[in-house]
VOMARVO-679316 format. One record per residue (C-alpha): residue number from 1; y, x, z. Coordinates in pm, whole numbers. Each point is the difference from the previous one (the first is absolute). Last residue first. Layout:
BEGIN
<atom><nr>NUM</nr><Y>Y</Y><X>X</X><Z>Z</Z></atom>
...
REM end
This chain:
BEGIN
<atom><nr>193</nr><Y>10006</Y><X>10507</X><Z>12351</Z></atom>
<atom><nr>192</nr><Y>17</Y><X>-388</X><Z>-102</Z></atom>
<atom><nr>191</nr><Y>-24</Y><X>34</X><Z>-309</Z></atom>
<atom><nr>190</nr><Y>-340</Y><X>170</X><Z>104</Z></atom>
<atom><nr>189</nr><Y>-76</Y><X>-321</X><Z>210</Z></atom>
<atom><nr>188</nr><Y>125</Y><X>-241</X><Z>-263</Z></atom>
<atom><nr>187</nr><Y>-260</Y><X>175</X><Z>-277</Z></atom>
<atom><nr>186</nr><Y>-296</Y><X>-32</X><Z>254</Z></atom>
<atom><nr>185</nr><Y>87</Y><X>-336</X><Z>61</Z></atom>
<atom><nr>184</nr><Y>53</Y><X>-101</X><Z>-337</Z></atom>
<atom><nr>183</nr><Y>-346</Y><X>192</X><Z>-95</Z></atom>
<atom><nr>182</nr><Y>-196</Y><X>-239</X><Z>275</Z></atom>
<atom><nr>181</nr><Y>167</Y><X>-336</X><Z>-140</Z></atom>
<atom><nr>180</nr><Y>-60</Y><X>96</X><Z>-355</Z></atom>
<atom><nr>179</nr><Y>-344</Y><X>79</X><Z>140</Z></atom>
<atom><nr>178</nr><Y>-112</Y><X>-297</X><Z>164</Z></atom>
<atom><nr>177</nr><Y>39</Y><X>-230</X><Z>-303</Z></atom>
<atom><nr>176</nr><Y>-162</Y><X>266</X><Z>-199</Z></atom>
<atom><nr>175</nr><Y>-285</Y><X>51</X><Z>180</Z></atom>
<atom><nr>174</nr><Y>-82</Y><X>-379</X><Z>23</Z></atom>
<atom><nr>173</nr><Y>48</Y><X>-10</X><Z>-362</Z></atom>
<atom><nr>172</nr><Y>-212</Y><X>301</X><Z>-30</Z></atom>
<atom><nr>171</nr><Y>-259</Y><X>-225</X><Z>208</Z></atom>
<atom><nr>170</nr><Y>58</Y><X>-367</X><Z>-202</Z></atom>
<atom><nr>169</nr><Y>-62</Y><X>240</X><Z>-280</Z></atom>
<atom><nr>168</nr><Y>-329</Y><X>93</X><Z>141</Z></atom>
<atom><nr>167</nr><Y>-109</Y><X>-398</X><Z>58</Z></atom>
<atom><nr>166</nr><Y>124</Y><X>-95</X><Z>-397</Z></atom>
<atom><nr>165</nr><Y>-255</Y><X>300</X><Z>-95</Z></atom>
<atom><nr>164</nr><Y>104</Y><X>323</X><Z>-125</Z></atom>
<atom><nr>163</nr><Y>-55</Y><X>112</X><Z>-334</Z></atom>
<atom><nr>162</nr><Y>224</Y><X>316</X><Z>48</Z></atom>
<atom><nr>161</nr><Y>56</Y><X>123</X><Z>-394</Z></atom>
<atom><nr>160</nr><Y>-2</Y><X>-365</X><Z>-142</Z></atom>
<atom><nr>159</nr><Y>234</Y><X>-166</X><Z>279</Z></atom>
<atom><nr>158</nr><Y>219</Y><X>284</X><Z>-38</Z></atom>
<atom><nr>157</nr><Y>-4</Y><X>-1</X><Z>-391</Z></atom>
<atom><nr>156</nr><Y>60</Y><X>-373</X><Z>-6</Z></atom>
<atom><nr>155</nr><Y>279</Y><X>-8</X><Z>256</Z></atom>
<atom><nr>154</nr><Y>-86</Y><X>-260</X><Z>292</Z></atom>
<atom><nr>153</nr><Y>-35</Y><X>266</X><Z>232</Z></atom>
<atom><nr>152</nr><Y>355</Y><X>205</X><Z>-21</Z></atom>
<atom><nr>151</nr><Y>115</Y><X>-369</X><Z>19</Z></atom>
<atom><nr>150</nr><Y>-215</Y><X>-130</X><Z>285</Z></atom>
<atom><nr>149</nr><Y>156</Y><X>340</X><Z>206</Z></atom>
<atom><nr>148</nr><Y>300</Y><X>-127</X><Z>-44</Z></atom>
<atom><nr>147</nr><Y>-43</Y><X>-339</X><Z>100</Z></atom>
<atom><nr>146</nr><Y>-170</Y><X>173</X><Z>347</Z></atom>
<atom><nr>145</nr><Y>351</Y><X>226</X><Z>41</Z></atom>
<atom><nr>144</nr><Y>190</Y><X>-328</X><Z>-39</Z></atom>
<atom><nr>143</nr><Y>-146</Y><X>-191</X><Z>241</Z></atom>
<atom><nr>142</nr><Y>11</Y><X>342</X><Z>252</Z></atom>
<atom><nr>141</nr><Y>360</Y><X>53</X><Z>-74</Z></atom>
<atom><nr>140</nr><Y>69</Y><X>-392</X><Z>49</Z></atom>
<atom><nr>139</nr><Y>-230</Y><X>23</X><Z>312</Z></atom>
<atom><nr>138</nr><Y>215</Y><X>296</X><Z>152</Z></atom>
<atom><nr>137</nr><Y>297</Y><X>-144</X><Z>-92</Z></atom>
<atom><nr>136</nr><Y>-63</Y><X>-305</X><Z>183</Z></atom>
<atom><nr>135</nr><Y>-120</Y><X>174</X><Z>314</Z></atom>
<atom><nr>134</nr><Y>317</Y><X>182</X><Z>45</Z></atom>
<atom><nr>133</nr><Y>99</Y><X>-345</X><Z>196</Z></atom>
<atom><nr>132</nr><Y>392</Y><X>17</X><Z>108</Z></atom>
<atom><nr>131</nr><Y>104</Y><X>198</X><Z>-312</Z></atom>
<atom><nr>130</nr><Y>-224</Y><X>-178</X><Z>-259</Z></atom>
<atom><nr>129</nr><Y>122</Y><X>-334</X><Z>149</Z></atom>
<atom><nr>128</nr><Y>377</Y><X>124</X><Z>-53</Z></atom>
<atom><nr>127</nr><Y>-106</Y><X>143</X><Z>-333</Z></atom>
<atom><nr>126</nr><Y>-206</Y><X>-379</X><Z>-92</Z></atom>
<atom><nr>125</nr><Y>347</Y><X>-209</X><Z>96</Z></atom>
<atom><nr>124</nr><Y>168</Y><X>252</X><Z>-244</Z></atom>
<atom><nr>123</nr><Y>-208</Y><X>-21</X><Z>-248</Z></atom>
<atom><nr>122</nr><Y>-48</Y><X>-391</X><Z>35</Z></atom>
<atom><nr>121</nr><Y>198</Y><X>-115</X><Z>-297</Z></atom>
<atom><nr>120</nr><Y>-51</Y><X>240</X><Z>-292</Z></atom>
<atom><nr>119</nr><Y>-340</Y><X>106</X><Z>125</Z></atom>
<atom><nr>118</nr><Y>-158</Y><X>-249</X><Z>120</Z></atom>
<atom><nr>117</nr><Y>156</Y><X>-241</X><Z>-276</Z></atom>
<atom><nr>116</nr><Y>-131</Y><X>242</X><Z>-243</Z></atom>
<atom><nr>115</nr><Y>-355</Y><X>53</X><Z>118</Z></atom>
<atom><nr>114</nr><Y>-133</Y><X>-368</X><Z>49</Z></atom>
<atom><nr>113</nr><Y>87</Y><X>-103</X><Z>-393</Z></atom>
<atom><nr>112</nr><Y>-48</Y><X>347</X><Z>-144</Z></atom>
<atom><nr>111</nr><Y>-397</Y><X>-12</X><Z>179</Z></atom>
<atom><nr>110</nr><Y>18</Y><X>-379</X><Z>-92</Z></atom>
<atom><nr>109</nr><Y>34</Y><X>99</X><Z>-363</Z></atom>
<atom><nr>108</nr><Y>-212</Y><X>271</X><Z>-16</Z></atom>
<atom><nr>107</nr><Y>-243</Y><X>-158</X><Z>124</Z></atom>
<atom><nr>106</nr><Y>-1</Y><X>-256</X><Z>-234</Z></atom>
<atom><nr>105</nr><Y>52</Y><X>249</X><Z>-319</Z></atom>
<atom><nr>104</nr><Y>-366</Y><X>163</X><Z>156</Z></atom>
<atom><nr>103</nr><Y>79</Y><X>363</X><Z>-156</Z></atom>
<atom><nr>102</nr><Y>-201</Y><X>171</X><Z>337</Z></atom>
<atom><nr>101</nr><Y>285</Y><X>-218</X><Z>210</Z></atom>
<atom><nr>100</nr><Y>-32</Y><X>292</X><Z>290</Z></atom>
<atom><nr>99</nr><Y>112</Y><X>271</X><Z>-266</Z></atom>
<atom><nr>98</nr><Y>322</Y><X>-174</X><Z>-141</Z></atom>
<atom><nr>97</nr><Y>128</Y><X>-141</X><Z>334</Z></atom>
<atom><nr>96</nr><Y>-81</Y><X>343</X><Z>136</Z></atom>
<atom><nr>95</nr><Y>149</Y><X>201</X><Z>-281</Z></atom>
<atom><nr>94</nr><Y>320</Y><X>-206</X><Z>30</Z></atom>
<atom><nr>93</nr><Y>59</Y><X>-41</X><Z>382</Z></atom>
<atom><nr>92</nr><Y>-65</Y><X>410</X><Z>29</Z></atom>
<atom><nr>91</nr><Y>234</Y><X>49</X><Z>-268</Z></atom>
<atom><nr>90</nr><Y>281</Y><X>-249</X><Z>160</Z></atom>
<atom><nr>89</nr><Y>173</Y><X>277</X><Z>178</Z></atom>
<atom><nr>88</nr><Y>138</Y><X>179</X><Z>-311</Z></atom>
<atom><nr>87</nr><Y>86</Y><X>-306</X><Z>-249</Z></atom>
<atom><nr>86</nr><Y>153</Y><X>-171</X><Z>328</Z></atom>
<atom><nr>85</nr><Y>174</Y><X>326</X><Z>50</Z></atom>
<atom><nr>84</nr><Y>128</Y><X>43</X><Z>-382</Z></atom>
<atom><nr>83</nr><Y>96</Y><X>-423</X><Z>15</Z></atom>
<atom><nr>82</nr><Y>187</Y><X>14</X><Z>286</Z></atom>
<atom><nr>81</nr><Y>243</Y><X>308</X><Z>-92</Z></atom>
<atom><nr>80</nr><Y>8</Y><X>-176</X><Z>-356</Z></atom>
<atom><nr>79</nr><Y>154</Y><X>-305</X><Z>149</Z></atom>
<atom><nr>78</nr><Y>169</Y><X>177</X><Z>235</Z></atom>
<atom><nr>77</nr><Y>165</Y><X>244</X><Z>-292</Z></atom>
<atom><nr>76</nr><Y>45</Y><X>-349</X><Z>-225</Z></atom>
<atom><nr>75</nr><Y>210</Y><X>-134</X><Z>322</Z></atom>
<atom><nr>74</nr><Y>231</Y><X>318</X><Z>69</Z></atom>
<atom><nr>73</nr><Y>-38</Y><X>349</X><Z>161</Z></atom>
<atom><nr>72</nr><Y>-322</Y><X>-40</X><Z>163</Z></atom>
<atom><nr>71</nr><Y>-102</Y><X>138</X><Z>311</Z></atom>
<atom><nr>70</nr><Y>-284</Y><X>244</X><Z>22</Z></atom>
<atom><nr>69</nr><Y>-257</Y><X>-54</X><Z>189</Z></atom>
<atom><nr>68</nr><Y>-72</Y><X>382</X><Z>176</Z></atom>
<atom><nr>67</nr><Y>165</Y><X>-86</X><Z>370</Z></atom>
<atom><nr>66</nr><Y>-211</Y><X>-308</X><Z>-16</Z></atom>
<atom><nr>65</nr><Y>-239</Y><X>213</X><Z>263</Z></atom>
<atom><nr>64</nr><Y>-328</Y><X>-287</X><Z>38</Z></atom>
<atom><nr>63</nr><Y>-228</Y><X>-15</X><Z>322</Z></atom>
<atom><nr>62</nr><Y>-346</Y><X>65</X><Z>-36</Z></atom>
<atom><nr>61</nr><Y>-203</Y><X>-132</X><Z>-290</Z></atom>
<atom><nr>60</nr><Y>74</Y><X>301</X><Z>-262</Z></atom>
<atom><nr>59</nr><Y>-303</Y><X>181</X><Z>106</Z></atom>
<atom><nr>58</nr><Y>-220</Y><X>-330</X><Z>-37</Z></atom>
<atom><nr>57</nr><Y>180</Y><X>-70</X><Z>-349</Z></atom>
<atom><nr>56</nr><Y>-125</Y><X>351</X><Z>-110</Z></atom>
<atom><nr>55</nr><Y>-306</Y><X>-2</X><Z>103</Z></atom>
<atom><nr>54</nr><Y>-99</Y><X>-331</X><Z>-181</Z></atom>
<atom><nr>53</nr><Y>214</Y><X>105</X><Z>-324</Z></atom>
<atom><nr>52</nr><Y>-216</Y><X>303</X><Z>-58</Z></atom>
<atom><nr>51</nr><Y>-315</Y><X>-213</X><Z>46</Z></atom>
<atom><nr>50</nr><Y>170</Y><X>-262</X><Z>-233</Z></atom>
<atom><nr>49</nr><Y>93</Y><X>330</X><Z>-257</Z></atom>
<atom><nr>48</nr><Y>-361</Y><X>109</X><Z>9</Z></atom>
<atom><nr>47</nr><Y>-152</Y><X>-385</X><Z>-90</Z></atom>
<atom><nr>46</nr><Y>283</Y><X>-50</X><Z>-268</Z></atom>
<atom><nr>45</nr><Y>-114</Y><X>393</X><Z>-176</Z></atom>
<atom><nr>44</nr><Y>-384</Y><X>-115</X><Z>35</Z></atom>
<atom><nr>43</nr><Y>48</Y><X>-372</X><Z>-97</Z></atom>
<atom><nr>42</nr><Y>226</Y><X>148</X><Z>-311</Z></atom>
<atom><nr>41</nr><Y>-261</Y><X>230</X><Z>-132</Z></atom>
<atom><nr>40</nr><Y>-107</Y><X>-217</X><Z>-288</Z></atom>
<atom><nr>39</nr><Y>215</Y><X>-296</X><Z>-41</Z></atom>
<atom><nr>38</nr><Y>-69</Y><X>-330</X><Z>151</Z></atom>
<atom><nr>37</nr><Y>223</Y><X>25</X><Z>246</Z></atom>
<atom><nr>36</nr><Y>291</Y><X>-33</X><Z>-238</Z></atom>
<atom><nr>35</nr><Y>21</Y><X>-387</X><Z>-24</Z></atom>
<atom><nr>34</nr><Y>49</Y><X>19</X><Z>404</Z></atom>
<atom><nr>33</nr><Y>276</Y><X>312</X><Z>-61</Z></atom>
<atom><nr>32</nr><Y>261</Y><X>-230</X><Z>-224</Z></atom>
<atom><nr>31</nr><Y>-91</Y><X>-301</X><Z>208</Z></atom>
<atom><nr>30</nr><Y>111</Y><X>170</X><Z>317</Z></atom>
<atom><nr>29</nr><Y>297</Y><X>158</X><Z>-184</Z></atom>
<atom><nr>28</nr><Y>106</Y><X>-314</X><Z>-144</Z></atom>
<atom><nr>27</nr><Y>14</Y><X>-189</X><Z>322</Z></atom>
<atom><nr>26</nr><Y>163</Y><X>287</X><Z>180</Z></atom>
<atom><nr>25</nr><Y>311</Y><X>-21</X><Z>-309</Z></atom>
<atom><nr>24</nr><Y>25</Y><X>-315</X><Z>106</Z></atom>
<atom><nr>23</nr><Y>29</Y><X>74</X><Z>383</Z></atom>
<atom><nr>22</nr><Y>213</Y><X>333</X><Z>-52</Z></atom>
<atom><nr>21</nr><Y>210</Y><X>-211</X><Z>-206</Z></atom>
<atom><nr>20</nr><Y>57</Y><X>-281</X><Z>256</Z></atom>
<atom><nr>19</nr><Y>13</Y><X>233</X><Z>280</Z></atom>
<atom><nr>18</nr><Y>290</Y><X>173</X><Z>-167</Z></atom>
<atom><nr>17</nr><Y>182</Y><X>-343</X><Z>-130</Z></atom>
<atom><nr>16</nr><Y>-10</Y><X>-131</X><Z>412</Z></atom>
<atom><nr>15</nr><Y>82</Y><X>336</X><Z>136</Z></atom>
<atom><nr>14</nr><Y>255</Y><X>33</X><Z>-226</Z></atom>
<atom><nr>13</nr><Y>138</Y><X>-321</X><Z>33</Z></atom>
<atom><nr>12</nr><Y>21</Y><X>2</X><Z>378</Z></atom>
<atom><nr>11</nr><Y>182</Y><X>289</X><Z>-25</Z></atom>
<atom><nr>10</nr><Y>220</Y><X>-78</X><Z>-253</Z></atom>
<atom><nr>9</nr><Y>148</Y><X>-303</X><Z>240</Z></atom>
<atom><nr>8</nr><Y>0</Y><X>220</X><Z>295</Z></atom>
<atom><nr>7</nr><Y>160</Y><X>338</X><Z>-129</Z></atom>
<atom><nr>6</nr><Y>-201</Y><X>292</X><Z>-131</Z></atom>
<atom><nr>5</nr><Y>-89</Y><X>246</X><Z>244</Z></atom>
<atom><nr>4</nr><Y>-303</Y><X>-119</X><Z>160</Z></atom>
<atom><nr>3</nr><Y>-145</Y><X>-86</X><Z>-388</Z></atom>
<atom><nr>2</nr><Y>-248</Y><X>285</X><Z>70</Z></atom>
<atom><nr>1</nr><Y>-120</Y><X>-65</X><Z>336</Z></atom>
REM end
């Protein structure tokens, strides 16, 4: 939507060179926030921002308005228009690439590896799928609310202060999963009002 108003040959380009950069600079991002998981505090902040992120990508899942994507005004404004909303919407990919590989450079690999094609190719396969079967957001939001909720568990003061067993955190988990899910509906029903 952003390189709509260039003509066809920069067009192309732009969306070509923007995905390209937002891709790379994904890559670096992911790795940049996997080696910083091990930092005090940072499960706890990651695993609060997923949950966030959970809610909102199951309120955003209806249909889309691209009456606020701004068009771009020349082939470096596209590419930079791409790169800012890739940067913007990719959070949620990032911290839950980062979180689910636990700092496991393997996982993180094929994570990046099955993530980025997914999303760069098959986003707009996976809205139109999203749009005809709800049920995929609602399991994303729900995936992504229970990797959240292994963050906030997995941090070293957390684990420390609660002292729960591997079968209770499977529970809050559970909760958690359920209730990013629960609070987006409650949240899209008063937006709705």
């Amino acid at each position: 939507m952003a390189v709509r108003s260039l003509p066809p040959r920069e067009r192309k380009l732009g969306s070509m060179l923007g995905a390209g950069l937002a891709v790379g600079l994904r890559i670096v991002l992911t790795f940049f926030v996997a080696q910083m998981m091990n930092l005090p505090w940072l499960h706890l902040v990651g695993g609060v921002l997923i949950l966030w992120i959970a809610v909102k990508v199951l309120m955003d899942s209806g249909p889309e308005d691209a009456s606020h994507v701004k068009q771009a005004n020349g082939l470096m404004n596209a590419m930079w228009i791409i790169l800012v909303a890739d940067i913007t919407m990719s959070l949620d990919n990032v911290l839950a690439v980062a979180g689910a590989s636990h700092g496991n450079i393997w996982l993180l690999i094929f994570g990046l590896g099955l993530s980025i094609p997914l999303v760069v190719g098959a986003s707009g396969v996976l809205s139109k799928l999203m749009d005809k079967y709800p049920i995929i957001a609602y399991a994303g939001s729900a995936v992504l609310g229970r990797v959240g909720a292994e963050m906030i568990l997995h941090e070293k003061a957390v684990q420390e202060g609660l002292g729960l067993s591997r079968y209770a955190e499977w529970g809050v988990e559970a909760v958690a999963a359920v209730g990013v899910v629960v609070v987006a509906k409650l949240l899209m029903g008063r937006r709705g009002r």
